[in-house]
MIDOTI-429754 format. One record per residue (C-alpha): x, y, z negated. Coordinates in steps of 0.25 Angstrom, whole numbers, plus 2048, in hexadecimal, padded with zeros to 3 digits. Layout:
// residues N
X,Y,Z
...
END
This chain:
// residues 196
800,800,800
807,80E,805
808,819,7FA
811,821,7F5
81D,81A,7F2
81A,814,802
81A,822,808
82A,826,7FF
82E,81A,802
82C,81E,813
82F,82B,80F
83E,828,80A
841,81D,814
83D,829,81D
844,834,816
851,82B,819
84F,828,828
855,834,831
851,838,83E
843,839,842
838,82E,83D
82B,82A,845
81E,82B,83D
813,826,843
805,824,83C
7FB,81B,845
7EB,818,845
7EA,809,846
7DF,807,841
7D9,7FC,846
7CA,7FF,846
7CB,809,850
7C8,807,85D
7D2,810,863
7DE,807,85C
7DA,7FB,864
7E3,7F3,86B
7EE,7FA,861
7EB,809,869
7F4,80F,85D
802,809,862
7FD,812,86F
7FB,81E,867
808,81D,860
80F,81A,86A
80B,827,872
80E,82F,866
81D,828,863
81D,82B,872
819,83B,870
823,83D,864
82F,837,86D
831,82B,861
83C,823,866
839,816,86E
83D,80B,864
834,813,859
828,812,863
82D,804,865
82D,7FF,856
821,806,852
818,801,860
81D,7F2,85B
817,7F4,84E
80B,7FA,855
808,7EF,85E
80E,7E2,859
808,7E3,84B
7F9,7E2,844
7F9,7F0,83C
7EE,7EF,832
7EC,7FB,82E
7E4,808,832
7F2,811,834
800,80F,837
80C,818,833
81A,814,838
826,81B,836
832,819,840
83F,81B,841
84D,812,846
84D,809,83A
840,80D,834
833,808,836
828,80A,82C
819,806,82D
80F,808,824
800,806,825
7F5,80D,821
7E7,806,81F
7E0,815,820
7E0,81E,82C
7E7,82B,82A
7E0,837,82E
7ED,83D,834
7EE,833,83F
7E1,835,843
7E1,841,84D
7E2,84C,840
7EA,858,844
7EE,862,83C
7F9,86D,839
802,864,834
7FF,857,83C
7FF,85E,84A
808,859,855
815,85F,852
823,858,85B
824,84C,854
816,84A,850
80D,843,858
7FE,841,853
7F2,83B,85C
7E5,834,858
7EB,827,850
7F9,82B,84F
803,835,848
811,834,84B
81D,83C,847
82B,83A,84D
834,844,842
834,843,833
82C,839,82D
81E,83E,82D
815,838,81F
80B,842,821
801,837,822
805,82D,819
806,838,80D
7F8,83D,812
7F1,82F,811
7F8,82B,802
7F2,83A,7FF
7E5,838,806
7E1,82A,801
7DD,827,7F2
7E2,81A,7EC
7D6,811,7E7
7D6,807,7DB
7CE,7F9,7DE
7CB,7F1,7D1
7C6,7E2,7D5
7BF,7DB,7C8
7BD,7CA,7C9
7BB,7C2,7BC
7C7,7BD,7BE
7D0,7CC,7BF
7D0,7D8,7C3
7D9,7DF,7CE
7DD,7EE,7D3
7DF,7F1,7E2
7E5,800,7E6
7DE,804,7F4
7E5,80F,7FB
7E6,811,80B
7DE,807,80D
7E6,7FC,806
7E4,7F5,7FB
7EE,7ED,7F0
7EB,7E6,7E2
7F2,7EC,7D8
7F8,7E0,7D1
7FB,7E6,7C4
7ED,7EF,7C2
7EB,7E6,7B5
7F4,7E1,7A9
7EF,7D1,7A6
7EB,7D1,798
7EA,7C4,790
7DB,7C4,78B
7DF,7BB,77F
7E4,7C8,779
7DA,7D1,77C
7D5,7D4,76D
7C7,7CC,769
7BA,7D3,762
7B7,7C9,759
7AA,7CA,74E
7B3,7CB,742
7BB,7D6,749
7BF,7E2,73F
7B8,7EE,747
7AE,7E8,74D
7A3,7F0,755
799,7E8,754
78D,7E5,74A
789,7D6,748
77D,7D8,73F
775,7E3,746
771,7F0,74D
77C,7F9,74C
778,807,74A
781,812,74C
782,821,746
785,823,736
779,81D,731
END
C-alpha cells in the first residue's frame, strides 16, 4: 500500500539520479472503453514521443505496457538508465484526466493529454502528493465468533493489520463472583436508589 514513507523512498532514490528522469502517469483503467485493446500504451507512446524521451526509455516502459496485465486504474512509472519504477494506483487521479491549469499547463518538457501526464526534467510527484493528500484512510473492523480483525483501506487497496489487537489469555480476566467484596448487585430485593 503506497503512502508516505512509499513516496520519500521514490523521492531520495530520485533525488540521487542525475540528468533528466521521465515521469509519466497513465489512465489504465480497464473499464473504460477508450483503454481497449491496451489504447494507453498509444497515448504514452505519443506523449514520450512529443517530449523527445530517448528510445530505450520508450522502449522499457512500452514492454511494460504491452507485455503485462496491470490491474489497476493508474500507472505512474519513473525512468531513467538504471532506474525504472512502477507504482499502481487503484483510484483514477483527477490530473490525468484532461485537467488544465496554471500550474499543470504544457510547459517543454511537460506533456499532458486525455489519459496521460508526462514529464521528461525533474522528477514530477505533483500527482502522487495530490492523491495521498486527496484521499482519507479508512479503518474496517470484521467481527466472527471466533476473532475480530482490522483492515486499513486507502487508494482503493486494502491490507489486515496483523497487530490491531494484543491476544489476551481470558483465564486471567478477573471473575464477579457472588461473594465478591464491592458487589453491585442486591440479592434480596428491589434496589432503591437516593438517600432514603
Amino acid at each position: 500500500m503506497i503512502g508516505k514513507e512509499e513516496i520519500r523512498r521514490i523521492k531520495e532514490t530520485l533525488a540521487i539520479a542525475e540528468g533528466p528522469i521521465l515521469s509519466l502517469y497513465l489512465d489504465i483503467n480497464p473499464a473504460k472503453p477508450e483503454n481497449a485493446n491496451r489504447a494507453y500504451a498509444l497515448r504514452a507512446k505519443d506523449a514520450m514521443k512529443a517530449l523527445g524521451v530517448p528510445q530505450d526509455l520508450q522502449d522499457r516502459v512500452l514492454e511494460v505496457l504491452k507485455n503485462q496485465v496491470l490491474e489497476a486504474k493508474t500507472a505512474v512509472f519513473f525512468a531513467k538508465d538504471k532506474l525504472f519504477e512502477t507504482l499502481l494506483l487503484q483510484v483514477e487521479l483527477p490530473l490525468v484526466s484532461s485537467l488544465k491549469t496554471t500550474f499543470l499547463g504544457e510547459k517543454e518538457s511537460r506533456f499532458l493529454t486525455d489519459g496521460a501526464l508526462a514529464h521528461y526534467g525533474e522528477p514530477f510527484l505533483l500527482p502522487l502528493i495530490y492523491a495521498l493528500d486527496e484521499y482519507e484512510r479508512y479503518g474496517v473492523v470484521y467481527l466472527d465468533q471466533e476473532r475480530w480483525r482490522v483492515f486499513e483501506i486507502f487508494l482503493g487497496e486494502i491490507q489486515e493489520v496483523g497487530d490491531a489487537f494484543l491476544a489476551l489469555d481470558t483465564e486471567a480476566w478477573r471473575r464477579l463472583s457472588l461473594d465478591a467484596p464491592g458487589r453491585r448487585f442486591n440479592l434480596g430485593g428491589i434496589s432503591r436508589g437516593g438517600a432514603g
